[in-house]
Backbone bond lengths (Angstrom), bond angles and torsions (degrees), N, CA, C in turn:
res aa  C-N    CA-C-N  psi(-1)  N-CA   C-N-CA  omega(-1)  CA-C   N-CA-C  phi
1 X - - - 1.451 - - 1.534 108.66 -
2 X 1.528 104.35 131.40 1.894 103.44 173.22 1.485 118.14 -89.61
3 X 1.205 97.94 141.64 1.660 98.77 177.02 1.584 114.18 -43.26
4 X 1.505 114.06 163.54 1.524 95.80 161.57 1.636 132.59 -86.12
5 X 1.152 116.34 167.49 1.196 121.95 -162.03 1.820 98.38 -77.85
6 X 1.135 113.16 149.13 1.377 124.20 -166.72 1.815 104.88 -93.62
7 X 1.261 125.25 103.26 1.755 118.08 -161.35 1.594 88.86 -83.07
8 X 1.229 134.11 -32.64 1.560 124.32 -161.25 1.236 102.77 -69.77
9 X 1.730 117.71 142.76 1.284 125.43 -177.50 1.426 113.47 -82.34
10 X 1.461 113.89 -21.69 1.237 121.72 -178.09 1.758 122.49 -140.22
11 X 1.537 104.39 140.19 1.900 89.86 -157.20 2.207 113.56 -74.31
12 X 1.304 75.35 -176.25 1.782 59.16 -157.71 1.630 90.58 -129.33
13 X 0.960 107.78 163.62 2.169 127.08 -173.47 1.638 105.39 -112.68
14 X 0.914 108.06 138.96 1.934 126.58 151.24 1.618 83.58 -41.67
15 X 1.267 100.63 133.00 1.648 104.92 140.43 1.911 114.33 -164.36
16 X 1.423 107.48 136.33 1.184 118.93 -168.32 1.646 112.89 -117.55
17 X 1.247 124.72 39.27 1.319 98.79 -171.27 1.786 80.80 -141.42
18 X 1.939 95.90 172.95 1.311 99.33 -173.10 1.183 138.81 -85.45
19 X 1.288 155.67 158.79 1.373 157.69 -135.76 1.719 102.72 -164.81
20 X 1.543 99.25 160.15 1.615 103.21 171.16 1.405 100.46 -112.50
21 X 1.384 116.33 168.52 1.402 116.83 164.06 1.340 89.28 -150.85
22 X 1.467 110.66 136.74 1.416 132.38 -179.02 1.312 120.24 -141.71
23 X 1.777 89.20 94.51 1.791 100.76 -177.10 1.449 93.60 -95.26
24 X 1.575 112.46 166.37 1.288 125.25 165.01 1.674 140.76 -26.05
25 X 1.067 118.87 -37.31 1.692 145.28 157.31 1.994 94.77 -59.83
26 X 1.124 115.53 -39.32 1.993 87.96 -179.82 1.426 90.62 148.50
27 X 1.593 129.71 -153.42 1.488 125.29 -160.21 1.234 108.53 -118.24
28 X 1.424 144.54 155.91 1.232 131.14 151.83 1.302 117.56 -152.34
29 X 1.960 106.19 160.33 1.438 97.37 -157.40 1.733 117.63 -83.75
30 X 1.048 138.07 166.16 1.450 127.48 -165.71 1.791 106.66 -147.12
31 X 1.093 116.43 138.49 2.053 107.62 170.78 1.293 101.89 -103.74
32 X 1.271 131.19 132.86 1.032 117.01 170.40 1.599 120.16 -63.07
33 X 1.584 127.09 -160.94 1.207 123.09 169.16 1.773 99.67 -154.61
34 X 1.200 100.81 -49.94 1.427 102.95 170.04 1.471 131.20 -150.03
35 X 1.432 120.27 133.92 1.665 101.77 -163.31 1.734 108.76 -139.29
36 X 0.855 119.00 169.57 1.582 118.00 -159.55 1.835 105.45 -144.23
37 X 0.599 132.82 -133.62 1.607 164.03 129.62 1.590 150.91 -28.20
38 X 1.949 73.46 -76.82 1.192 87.06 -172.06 1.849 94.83 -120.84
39 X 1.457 126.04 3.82 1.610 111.86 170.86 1.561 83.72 -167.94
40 X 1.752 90.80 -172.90 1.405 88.35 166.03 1.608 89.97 -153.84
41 X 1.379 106.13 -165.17 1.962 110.71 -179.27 1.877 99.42 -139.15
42 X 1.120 111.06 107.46 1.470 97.90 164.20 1.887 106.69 -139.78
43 X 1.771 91.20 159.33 1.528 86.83 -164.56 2.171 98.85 -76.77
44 X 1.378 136.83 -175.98 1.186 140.86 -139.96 1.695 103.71 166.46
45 X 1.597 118.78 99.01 1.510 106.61 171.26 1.991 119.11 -53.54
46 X 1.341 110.54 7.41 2.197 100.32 -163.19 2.597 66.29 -109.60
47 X 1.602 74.61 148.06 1.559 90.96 155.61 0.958 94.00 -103.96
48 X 1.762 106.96 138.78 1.110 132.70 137.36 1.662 147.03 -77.40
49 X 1.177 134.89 120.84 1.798 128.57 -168.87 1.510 86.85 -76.29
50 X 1.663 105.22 143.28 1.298 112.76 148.27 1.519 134.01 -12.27
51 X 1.250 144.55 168.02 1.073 131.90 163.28 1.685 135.68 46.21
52 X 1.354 102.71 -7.36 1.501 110.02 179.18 1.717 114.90 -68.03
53 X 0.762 91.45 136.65 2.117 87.49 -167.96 1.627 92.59 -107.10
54 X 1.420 96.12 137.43 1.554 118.84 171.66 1.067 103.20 -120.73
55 X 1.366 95.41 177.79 1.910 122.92 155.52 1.411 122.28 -93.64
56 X 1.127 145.11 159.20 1.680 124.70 -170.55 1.969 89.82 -163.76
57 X 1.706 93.31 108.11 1.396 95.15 177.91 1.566 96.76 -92.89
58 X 1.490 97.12 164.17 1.827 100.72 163.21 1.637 116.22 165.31
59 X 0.991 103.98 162.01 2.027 116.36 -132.65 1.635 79.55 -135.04
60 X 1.457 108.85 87.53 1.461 118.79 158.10 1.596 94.89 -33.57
61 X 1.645 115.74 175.71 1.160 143.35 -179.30 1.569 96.28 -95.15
62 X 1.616 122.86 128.00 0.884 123.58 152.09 2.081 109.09 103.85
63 X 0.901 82.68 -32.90 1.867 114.24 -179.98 1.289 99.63 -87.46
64 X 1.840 107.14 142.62 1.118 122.50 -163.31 2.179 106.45 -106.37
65 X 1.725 90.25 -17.13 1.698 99.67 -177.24 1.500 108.86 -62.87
66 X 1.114 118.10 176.79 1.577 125.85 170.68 1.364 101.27 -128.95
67 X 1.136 139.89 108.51 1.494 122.44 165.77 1.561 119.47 -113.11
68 X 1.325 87.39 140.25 1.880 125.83 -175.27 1.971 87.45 -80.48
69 X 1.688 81.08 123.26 1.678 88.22 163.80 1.376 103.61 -136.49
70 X 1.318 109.94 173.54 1.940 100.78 175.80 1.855 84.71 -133.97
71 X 1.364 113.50 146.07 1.626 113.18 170.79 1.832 86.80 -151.26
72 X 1.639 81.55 -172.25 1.898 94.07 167.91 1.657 92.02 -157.13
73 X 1.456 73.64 155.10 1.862 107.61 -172.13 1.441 100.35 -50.59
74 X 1.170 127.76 120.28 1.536 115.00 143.25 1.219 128.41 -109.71
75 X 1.426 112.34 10.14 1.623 104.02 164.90 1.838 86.17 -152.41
76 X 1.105 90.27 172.96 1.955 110.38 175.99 1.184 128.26 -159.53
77 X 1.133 138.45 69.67 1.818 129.69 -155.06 1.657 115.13 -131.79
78 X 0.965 137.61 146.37 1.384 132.78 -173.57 1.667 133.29 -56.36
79 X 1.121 110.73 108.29 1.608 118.89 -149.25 1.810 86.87 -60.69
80 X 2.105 94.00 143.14 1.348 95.50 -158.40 1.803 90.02 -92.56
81 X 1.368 109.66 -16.00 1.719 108.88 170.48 1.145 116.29 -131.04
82 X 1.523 107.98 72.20 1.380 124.56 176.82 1.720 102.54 -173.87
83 X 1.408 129.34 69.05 1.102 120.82 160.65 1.539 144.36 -36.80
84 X 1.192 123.26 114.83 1.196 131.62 -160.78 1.756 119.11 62.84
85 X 1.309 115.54 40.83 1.534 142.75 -175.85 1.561 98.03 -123.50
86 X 1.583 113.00 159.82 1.442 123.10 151.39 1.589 116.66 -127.85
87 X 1.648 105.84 146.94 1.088 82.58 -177.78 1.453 105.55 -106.17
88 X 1.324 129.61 154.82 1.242 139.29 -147.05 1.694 115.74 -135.43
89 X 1.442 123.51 91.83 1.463 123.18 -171.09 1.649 88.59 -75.74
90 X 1.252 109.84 147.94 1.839 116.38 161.29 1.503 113.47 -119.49
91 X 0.910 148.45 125.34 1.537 135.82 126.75 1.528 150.07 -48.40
92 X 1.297 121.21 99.90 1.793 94.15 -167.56 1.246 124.51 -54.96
93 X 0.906 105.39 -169.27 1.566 116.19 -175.75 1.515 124.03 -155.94
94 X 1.424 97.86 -32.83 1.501 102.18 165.66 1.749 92.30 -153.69
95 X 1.380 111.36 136.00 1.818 125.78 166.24 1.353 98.75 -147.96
96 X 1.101 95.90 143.83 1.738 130.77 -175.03 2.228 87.94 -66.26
97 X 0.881 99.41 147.35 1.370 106.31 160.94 1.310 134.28 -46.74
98 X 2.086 102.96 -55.87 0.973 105.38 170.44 1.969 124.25 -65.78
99 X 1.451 98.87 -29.61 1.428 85.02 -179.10 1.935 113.89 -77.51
100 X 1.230 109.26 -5.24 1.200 116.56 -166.49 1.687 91.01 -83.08
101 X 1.562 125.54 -45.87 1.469 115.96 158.71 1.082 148.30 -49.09
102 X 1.779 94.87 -24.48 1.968 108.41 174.55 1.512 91.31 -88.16
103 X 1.144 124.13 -37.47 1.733 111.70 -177.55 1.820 104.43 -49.00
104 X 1.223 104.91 -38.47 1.543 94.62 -147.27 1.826 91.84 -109.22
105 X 1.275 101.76 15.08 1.739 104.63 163.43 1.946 102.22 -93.50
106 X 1.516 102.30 -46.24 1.409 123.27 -175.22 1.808 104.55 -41.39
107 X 1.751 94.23 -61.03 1.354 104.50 171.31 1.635 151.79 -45.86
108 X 1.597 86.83 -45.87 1.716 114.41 151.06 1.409 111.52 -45.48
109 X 1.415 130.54 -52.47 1.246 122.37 -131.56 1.893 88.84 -103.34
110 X 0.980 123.80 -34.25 1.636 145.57 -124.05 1.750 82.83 -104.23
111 X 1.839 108.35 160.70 1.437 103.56 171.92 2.034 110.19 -84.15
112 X 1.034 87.56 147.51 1.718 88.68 172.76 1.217 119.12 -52.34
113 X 1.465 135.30 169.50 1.016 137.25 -166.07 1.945 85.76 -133.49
């Protein structure tokens, strides 16, 4: 039997620390869980609809930058270990280069997800 085939285009890290996400309605706080590249998934008490595009600040570990990203929701469903949480996949949509390099230094270094 072959393993399964891997659908993510890009590999992804453990990650536990906190983040903003700032959709249109105002700010809210978010943990991440896992982040990559090109999105990440963290749980967030506000539901989010599909497709809603935010802003998503956040302060790697250890790093002094803040980086501004913009993505949109592609999934949103009720975190199954996190009561009264959602958990929230994002996609980017627009990242600065440089943060797109600390993502994918972060990623290198960090355990897989």
């Amino acid at each position: 039997m072959t393993a399964p085939r891997e659908r993510r285009r890009a590999p992804r890290a453990i990650a536990a620390f906190p983040i903003r996400l700032q959709p249109k309605e105002g700010s809210s706080p978010a943990t991440l869980k896992d982040l990559s590249t090109i999105g990440l998934c963290c749980t967030t008490p506000q539901r989010l609809s599909e497709l809603t595009l935010l802003g998503i600040d956040l302060q790697l570990p250890g790093q002094q930058a803040m980086h501004s990203i913009k993505g949109a929701v592609v999934r949103c469903e009720p975190a199954r270990d996190a009561p009264g949480q959602f958990e929230v996949a994002v996609f980017f949509t627009e990242i600065a280069p440089a943060a797109k390099a600390a993502l994918a230094s972060y990623v290198a270094a960090a355990a897989p997800a």
